[in-house]
PDB file of N, CA, C and O in Angstrom:
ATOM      1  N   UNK A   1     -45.183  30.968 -33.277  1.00  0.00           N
ATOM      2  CA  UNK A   1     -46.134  32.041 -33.023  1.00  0.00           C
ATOM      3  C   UNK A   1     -46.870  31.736 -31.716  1.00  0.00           C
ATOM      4  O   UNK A   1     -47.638  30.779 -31.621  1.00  0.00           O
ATOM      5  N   UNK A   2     -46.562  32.738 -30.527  1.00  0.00           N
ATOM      6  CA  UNK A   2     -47.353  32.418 -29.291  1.00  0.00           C
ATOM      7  C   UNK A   2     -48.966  33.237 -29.480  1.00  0.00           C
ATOM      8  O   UNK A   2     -49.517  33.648 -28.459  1.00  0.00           O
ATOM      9  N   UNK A   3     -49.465  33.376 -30.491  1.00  0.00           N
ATOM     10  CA  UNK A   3     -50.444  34.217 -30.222  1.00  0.00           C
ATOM     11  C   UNK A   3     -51.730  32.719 -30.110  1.00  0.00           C
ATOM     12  O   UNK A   3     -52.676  32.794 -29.325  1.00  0.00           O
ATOM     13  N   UNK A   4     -51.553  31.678 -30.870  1.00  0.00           N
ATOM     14  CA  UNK A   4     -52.529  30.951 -30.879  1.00  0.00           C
ATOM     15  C   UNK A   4     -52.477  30.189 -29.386  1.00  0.00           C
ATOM     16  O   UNK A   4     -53.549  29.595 -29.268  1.00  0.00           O
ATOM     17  N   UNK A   5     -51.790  30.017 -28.411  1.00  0.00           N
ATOM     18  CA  UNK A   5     -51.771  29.495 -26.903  1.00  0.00           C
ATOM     19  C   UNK A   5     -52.200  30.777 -26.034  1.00  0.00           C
ATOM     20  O   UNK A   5     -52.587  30.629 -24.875  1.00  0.00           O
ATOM     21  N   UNK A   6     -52.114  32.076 -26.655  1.00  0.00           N
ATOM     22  CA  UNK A   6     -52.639  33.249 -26.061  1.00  0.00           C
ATOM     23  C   UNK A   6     -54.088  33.045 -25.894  1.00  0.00           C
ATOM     24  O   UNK A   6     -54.700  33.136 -24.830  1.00  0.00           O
ATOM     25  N   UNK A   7     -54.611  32.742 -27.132  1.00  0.00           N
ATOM     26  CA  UNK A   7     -56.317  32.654 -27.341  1.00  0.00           C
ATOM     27  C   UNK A   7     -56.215  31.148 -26.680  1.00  0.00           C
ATOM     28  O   UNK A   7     -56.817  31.191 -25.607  1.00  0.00           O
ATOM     29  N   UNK A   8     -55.877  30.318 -26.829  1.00  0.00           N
ATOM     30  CA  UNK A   8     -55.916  29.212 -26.167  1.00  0.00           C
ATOM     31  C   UNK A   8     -56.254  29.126 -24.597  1.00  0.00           C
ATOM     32  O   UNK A   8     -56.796  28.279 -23.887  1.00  0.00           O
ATOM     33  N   UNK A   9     -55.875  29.969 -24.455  1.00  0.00           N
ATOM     34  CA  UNK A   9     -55.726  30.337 -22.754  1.00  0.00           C
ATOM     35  C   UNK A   9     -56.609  31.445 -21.888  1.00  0.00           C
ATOM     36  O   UNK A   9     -56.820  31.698 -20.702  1.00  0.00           O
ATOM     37  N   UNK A  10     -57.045  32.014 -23.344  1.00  0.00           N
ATOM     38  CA  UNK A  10     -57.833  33.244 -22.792  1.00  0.00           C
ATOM     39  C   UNK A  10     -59.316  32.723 -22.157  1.00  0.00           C
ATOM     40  O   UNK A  10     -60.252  32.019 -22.538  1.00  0.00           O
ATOM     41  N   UNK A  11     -58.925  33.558 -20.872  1.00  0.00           N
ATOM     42  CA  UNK A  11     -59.899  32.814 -19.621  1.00  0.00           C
ATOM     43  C   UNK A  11     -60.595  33.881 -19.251  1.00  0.00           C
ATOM     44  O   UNK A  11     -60.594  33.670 -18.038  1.00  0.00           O
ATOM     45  N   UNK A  12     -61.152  34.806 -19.376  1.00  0.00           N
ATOM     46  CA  UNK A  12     -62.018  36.228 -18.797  1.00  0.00           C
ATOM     47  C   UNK A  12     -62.762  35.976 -17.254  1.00  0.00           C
ATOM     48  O   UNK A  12     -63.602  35.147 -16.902  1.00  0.00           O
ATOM     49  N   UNK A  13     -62.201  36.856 -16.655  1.00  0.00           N
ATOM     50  CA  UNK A  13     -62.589  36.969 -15.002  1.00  0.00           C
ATOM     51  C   UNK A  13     -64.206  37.574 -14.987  1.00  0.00           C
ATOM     52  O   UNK A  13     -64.475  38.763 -15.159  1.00  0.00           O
ATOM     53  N   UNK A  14     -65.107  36.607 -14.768  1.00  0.00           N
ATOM     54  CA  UNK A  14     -66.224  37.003 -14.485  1.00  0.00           C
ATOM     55  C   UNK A  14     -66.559  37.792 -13.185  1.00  0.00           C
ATOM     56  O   UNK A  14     -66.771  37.028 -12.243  1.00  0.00           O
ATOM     57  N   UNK A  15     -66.673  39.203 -12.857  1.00  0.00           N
ATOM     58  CA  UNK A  15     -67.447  39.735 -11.743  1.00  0.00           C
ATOM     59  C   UNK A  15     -68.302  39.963 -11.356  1.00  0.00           C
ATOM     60  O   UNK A  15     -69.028  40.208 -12.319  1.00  0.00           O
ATOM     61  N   UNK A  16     -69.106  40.139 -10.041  1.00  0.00           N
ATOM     62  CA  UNK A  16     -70.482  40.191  -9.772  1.00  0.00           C
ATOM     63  C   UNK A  16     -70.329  40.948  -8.676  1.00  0.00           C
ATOM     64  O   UNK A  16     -69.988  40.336  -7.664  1.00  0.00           O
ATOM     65  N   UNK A  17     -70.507  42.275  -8.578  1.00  0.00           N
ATOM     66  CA  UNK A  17     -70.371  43.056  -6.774  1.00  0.00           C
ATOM     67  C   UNK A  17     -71.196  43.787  -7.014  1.00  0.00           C
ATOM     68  O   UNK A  17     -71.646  44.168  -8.095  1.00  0.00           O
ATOM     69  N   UNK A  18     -71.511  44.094  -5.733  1.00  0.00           N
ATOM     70  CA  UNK A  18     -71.332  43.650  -4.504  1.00  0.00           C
ATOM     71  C   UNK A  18     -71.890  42.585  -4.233  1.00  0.00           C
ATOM     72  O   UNK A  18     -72.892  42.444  -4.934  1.00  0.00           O
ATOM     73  N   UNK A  19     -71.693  41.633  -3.442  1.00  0.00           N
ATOM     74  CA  UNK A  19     -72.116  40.256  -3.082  1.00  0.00           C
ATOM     75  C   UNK A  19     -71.415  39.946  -1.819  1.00  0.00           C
ATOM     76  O   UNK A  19     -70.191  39.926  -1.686  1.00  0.00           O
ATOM     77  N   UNK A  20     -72.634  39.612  -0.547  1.00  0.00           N
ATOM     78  CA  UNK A  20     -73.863  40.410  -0.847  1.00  0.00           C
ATOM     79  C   UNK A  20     -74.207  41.320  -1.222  1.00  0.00           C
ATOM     80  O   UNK A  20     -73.448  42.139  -1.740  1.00  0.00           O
ATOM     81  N   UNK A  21     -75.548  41.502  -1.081  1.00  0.00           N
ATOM     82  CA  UNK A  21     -76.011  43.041  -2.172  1.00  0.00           C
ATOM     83  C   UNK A  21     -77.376  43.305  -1.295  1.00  0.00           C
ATOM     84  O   UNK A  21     -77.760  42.279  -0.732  1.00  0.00           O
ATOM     85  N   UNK A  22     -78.231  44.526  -1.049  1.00  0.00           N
ATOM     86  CA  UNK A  22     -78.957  45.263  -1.128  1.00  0.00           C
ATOM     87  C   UNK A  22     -79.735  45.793  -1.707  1.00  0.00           C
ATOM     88  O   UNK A  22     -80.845  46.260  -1.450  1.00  0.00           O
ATOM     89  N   UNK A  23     -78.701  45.671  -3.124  1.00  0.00           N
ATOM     90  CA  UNK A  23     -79.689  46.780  -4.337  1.00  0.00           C
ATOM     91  C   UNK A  23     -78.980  46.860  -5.272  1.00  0.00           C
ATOM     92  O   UNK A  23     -79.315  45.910  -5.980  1.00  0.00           O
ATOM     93  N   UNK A  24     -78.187  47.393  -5.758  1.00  0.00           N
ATOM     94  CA  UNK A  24     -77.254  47.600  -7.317  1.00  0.00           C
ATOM     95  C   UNK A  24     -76.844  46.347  -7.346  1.00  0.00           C
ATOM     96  O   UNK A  24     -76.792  45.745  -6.273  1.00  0.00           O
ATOM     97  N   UNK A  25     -76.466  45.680  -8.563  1.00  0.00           N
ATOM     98  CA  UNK A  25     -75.253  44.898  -7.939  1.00  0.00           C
ATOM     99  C   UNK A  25     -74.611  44.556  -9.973  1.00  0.00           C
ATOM    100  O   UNK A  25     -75.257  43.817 -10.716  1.00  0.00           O
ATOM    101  N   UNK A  26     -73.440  45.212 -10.384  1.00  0.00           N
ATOM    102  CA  UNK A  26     -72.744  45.018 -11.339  1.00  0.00           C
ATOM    103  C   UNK A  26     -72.562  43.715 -11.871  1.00  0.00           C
ATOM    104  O   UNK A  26     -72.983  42.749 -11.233  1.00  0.00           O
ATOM    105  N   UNK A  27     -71.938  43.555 -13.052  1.00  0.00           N
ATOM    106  CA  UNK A  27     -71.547  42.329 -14.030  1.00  0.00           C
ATOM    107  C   UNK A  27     -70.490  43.074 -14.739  1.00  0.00           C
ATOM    108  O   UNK A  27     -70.709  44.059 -15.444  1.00  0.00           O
ATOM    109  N   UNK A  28     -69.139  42.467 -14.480  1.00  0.00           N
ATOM    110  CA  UNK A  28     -68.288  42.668 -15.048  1.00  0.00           C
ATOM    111  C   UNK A  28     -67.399  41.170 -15.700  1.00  0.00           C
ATOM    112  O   UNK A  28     -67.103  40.165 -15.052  1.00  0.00           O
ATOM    113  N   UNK A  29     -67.051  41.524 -17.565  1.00  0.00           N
ATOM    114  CA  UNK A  29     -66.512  40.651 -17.460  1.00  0.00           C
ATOM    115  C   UNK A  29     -65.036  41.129 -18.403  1.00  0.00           C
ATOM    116  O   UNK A  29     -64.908  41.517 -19.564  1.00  0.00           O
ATOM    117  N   UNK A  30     -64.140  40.910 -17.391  1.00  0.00           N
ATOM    118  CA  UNK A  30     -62.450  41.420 -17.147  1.00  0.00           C
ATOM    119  C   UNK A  30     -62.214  41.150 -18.974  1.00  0.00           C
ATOM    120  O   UNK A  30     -62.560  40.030 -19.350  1.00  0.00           O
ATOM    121  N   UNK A  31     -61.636  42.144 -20.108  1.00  0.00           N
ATOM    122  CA  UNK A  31     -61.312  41.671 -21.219  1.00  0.00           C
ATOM    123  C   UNK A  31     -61.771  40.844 -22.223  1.00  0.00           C
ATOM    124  O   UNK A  31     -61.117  40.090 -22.944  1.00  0.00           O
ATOM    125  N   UNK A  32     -63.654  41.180 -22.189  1.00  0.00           N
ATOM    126  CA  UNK A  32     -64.023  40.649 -22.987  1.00  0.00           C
ATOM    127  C   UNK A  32     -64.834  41.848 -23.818  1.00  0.00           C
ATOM    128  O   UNK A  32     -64.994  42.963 -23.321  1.00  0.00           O
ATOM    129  N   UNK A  33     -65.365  41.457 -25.248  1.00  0.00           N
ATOM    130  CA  UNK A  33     -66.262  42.524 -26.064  1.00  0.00           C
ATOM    131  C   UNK A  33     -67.454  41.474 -27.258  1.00  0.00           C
ATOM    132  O   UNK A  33     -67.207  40.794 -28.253  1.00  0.00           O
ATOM    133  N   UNK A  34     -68.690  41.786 -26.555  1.00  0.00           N
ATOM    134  CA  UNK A  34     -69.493  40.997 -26.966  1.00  0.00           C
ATOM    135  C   UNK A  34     -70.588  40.907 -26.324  1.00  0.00           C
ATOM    136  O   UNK A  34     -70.746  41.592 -25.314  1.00  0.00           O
ATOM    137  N   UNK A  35     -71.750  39.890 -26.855  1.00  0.00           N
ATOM    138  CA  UNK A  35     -72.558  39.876 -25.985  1.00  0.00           C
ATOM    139  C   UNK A  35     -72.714  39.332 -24.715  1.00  0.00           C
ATOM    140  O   UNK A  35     -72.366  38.154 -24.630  1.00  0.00           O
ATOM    141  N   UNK A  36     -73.118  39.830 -23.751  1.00  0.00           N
ATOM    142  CA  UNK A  36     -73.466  38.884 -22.509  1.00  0.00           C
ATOM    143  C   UNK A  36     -74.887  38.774 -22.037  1.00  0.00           C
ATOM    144  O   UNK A  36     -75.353  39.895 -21.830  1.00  0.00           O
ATOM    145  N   UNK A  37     -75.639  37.906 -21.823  1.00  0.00           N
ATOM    146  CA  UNK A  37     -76.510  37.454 -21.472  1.00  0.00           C
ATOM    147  C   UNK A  37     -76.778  36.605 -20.142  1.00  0.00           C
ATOM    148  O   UNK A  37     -76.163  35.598 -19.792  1.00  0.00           O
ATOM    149  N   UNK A  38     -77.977  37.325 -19.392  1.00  0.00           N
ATOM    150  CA  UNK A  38     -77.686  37.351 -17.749  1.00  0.00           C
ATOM    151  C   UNK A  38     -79.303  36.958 -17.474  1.00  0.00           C
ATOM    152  O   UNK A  38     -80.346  37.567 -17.714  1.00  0.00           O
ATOM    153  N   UNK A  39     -78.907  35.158 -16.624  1.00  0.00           N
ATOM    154  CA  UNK A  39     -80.312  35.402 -15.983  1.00  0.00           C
ATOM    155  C   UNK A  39     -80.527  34.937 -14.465  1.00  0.00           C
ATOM    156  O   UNK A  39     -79.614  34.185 -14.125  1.00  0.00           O
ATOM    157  N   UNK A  40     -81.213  35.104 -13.729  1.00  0.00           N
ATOM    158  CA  UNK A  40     -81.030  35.345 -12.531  1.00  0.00           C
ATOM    159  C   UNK A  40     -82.638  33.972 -11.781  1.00  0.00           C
ATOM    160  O   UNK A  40     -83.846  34.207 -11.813  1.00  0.00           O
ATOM    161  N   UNK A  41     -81.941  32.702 -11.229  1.00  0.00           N
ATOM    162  CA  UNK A  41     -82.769  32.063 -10.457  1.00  0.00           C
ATOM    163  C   UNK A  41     -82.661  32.118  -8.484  1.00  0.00           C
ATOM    164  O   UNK A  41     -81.828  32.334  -7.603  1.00  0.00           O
ATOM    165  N   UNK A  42     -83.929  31.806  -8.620  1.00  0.00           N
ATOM    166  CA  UNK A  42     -83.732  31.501  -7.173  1.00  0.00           C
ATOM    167  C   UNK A  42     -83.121  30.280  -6.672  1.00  0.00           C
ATOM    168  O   UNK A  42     -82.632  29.537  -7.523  1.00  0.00           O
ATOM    169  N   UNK A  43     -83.046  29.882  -5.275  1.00  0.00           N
ATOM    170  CA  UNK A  43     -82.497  28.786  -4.768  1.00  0.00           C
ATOM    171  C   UNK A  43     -83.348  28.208  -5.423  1.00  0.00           C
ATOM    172  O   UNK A  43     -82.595  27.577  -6.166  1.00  0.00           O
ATOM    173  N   UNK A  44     -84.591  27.859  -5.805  1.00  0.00           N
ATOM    174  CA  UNK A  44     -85.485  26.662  -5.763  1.00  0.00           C
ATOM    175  C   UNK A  44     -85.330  26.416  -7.356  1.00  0.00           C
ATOM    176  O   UNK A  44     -86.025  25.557  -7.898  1.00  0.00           O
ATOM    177  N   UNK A  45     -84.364  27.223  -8.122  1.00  0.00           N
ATOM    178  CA  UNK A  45     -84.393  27.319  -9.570  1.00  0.00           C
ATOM    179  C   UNK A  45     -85.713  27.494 -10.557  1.00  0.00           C
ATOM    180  O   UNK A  45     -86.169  26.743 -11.418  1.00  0.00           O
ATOM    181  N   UNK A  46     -86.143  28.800 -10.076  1.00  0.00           N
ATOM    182  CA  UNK A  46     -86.933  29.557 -10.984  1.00  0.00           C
ATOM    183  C   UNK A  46     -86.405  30.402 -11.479  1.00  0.00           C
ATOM    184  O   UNK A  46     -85.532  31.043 -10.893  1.00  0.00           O
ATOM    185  N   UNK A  47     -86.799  30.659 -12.760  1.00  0.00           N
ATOM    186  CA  UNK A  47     -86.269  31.765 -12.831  1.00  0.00           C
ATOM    187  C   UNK A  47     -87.369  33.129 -12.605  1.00  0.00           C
ATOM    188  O   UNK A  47     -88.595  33.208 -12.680  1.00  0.00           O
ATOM    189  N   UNK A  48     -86.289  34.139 -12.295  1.00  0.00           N
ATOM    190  CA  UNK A  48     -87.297  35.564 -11.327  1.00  0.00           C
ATOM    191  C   UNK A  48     -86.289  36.569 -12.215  1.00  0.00           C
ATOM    192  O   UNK A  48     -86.243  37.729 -11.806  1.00  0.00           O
ATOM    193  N   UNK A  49     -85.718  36.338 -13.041  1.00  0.00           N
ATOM    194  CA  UNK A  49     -85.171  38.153 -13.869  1.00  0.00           C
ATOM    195  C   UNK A  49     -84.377  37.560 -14.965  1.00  0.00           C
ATOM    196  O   UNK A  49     -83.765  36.506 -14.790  1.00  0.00           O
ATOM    197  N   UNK A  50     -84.362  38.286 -16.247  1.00  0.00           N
ATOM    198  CA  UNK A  50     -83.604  38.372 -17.162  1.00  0.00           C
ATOM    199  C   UNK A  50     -83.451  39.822 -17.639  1.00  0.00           C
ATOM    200  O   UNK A  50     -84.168  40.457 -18.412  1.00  0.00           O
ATOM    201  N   UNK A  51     -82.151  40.250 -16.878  1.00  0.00           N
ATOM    202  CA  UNK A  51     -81.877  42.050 -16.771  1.00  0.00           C
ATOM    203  C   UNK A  51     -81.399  42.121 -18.117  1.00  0.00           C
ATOM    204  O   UNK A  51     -80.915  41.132 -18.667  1.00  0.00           O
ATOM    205  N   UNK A  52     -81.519  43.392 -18.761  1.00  0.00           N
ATOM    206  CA  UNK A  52     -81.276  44.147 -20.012  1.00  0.00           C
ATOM    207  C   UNK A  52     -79.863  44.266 -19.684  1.00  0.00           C
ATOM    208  O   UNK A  52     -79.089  43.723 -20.472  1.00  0.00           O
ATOM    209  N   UNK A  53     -79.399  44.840 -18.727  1.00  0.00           N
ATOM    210  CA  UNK A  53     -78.146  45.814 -18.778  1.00  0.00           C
ATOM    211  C   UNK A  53     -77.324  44.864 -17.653  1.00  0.00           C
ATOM    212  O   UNK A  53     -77.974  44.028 -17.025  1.00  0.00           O
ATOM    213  N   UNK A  54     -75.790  45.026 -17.399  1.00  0.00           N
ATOM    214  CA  UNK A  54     -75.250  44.361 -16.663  1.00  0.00           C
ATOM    215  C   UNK A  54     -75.109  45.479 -15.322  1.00  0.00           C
ATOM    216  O   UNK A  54     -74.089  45.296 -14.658  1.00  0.00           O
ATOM    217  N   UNK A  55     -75.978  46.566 -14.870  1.00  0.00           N
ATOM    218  CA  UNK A  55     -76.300  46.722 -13.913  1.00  0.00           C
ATOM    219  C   UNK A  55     -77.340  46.518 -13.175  1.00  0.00           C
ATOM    220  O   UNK A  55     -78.231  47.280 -13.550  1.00  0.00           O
ATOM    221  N   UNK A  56     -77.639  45.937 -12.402  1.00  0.00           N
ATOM    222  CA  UNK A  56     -79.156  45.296 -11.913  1.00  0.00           C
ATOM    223  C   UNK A  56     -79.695  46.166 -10.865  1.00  0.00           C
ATOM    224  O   UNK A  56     -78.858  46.704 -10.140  1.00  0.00           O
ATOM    225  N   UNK A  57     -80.865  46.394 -10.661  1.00  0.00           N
ATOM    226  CA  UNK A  57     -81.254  46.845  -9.944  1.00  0.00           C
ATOM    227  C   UNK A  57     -82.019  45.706  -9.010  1.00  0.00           C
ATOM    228  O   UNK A  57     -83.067  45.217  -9.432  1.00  0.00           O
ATOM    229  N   UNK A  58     -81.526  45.335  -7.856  1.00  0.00           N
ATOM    230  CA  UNK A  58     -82.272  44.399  -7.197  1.00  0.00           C
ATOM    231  C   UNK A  58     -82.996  44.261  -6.172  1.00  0.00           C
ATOM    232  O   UNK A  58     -83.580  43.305  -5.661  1.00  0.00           O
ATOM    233  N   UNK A  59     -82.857  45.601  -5.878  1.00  0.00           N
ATOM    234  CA  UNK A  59     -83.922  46.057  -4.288  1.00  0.00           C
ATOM    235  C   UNK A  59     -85.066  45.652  -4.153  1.00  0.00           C
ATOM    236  O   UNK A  59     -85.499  45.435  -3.021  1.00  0.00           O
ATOM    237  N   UNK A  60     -85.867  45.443  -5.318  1.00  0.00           N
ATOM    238  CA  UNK A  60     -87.269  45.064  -4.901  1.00  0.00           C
ATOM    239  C   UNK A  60     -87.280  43.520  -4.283  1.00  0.00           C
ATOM    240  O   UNK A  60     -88.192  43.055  -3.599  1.00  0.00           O
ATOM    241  N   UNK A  61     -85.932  42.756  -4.719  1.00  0.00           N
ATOM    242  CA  UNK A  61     -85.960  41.223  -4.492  1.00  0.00           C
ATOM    243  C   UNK A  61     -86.347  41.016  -3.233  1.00  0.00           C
ATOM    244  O   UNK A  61     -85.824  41.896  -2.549  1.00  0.00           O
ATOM    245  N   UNK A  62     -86.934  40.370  -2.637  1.00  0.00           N
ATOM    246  CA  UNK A  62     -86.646  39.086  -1.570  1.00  0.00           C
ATOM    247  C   UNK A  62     -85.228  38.989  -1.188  1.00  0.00           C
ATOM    248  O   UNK A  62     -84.201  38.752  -1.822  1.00  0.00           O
ATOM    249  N   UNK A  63     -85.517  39.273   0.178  1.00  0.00           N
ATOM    250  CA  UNK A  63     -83.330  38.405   0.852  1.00  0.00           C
ATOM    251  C   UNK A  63     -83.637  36.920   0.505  1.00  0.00           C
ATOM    252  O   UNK A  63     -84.650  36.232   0.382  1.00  0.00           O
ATOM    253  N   UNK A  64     -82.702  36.799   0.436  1.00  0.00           N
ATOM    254  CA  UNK A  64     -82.404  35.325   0.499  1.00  0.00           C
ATOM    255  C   UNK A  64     -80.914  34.676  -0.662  1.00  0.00           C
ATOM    256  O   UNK A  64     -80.085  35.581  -0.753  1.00  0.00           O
ATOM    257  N   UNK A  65     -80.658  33.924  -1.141  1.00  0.00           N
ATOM    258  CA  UNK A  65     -80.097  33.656  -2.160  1.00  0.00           C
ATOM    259  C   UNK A  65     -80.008  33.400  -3.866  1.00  0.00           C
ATOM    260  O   UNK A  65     -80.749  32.488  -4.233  1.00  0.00           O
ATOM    261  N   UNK A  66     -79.647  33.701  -4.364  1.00  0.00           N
ATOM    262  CA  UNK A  66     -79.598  33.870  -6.333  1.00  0.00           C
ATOM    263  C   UNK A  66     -78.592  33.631  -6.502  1.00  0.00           C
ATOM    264  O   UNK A  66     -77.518  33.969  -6.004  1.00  0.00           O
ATOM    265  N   UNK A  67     -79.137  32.531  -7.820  1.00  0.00           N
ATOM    266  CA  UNK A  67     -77.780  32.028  -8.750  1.00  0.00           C
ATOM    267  C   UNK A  67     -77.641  32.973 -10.530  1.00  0.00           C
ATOM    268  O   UNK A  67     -78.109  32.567 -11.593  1.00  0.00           O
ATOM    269  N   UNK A  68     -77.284  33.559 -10.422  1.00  0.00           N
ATOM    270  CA  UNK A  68     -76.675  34.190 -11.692  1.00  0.00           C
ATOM    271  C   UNK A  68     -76.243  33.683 -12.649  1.00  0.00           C
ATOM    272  O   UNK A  68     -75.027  33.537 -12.524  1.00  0.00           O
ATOM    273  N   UNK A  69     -76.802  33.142 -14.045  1.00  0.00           N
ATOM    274  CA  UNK A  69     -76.520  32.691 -14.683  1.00  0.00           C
ATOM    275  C   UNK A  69     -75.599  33.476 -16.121  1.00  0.00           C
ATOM    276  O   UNK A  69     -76.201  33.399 -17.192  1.00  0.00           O
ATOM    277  N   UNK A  70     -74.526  34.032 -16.143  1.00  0.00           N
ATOM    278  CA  UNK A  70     -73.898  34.880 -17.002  1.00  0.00           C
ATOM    279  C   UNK A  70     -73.233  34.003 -18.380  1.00  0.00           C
ATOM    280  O   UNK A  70     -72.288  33.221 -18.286  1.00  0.00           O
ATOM    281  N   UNK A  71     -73.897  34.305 -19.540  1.00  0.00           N
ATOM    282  CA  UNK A  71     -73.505  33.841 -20.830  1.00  0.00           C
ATOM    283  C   UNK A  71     -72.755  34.682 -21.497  1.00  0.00           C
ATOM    284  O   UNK A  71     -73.235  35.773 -21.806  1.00  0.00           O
ATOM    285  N   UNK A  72     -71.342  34.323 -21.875  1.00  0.00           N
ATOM    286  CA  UNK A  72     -70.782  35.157 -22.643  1.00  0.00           C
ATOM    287  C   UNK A  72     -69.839  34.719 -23.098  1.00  0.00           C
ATOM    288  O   UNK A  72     -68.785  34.444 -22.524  1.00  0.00           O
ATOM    289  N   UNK A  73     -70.377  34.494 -25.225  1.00  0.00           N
ATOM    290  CA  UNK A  73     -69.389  34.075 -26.314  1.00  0.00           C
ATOM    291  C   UNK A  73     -70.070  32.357 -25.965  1.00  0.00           C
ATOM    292  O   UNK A  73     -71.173  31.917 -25.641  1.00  0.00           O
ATOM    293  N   UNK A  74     -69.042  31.911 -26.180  1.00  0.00           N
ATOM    294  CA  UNK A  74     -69.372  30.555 -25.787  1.00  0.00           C
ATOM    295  C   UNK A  74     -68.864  29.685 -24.802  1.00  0.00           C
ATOM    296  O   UNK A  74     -68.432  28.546 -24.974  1.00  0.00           O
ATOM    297  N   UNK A  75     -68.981  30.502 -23.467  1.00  0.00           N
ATOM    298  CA  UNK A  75     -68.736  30.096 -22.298  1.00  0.00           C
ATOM    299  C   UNK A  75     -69.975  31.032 -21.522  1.00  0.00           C
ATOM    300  O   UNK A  75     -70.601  31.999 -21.956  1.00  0.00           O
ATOM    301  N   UNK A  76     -70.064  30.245 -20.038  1.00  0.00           N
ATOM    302  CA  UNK A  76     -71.209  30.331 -19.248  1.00  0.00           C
ATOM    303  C   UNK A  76     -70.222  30.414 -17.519  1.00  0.00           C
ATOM    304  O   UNK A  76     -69.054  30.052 -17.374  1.00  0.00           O
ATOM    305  N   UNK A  77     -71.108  30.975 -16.455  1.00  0.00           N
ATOM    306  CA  UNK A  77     -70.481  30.959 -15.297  1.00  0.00           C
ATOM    307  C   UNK A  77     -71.823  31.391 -14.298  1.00  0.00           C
ATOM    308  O   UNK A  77     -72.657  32.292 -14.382  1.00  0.00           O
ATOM    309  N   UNK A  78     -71.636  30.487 -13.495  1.00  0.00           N
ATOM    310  CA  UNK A  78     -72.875  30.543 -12.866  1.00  0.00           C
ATOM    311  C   UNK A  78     -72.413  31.248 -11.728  1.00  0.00           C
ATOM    312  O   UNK A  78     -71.185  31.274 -11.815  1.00  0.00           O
ATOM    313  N   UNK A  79     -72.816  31.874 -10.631  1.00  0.00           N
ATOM    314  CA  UNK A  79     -72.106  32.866  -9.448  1.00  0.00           C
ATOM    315  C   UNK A  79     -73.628  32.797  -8.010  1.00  0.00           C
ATOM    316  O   UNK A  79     -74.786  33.177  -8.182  1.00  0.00           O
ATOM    317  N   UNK A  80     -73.180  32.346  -7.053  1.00  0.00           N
ATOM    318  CA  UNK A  80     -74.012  32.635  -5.890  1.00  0.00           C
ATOM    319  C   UNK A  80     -74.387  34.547  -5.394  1.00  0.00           C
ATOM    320  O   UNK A  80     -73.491  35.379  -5.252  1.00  0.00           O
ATOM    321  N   UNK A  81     -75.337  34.733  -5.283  1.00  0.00           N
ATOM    322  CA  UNK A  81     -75.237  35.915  -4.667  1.00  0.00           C
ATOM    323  C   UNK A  81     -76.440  35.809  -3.516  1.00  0.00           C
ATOM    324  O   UNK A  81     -77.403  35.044  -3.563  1.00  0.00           O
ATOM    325  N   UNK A  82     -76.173  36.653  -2.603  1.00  0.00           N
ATOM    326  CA  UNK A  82     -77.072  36.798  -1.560  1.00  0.00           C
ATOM    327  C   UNK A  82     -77.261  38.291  -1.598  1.00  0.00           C
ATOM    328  O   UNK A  82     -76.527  39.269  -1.738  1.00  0.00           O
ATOM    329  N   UNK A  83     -78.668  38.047  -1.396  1.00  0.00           N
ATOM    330  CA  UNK A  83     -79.405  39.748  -0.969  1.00  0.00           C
ATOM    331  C   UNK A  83     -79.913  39.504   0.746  1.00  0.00           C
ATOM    332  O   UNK A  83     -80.472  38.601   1.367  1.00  0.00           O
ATOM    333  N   UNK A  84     -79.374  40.831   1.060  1.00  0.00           N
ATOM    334  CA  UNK A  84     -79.846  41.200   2.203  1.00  0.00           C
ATOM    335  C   UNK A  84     -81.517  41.742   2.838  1.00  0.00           C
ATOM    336  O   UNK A  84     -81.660  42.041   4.024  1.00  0.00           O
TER     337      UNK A  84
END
């Protein structure tokens, strides 16, 4: 039975665009269904947002750089983004 090396293997493509960003900026994660949980530090590792929805609205931010912290199931993926 190949189905148990299927789940074995199942790796879900975390997305984050646009990056850089301006203002919107999505969370997509490729073939998954569940919760995800998203929080958002600065370079200096504060944290500055924990968004409801996996569309963000980020215009009011500061340019500079954010690390994205995306939880989902029981795996985690951290992602650089820069605002303009």
């Amino acid at each position: 039975d190949d189905t148990l090396s299927t789940v074995e293997n199942y790796n879900p493509e975390v997305k984050l665009y646009p990056n850089p960003t301006s203002g919107e900026i999505y969370v997509e994660i490729d073939n998954y269904v569940g919760e995800i949980n998203i929080k958002v530090y600065d370079i200096s590792g504060k944290l500055v947002l924990i968004p409801r929805f996996q569309n963000i609205d980020f215009s009011p931010y500061e340019r500079g750089t954010y690390l994205f912290k995306i939880i989902y199931g029981d795996r985690n993926k951290t992602i650089r983004v820069v605002k303009h």
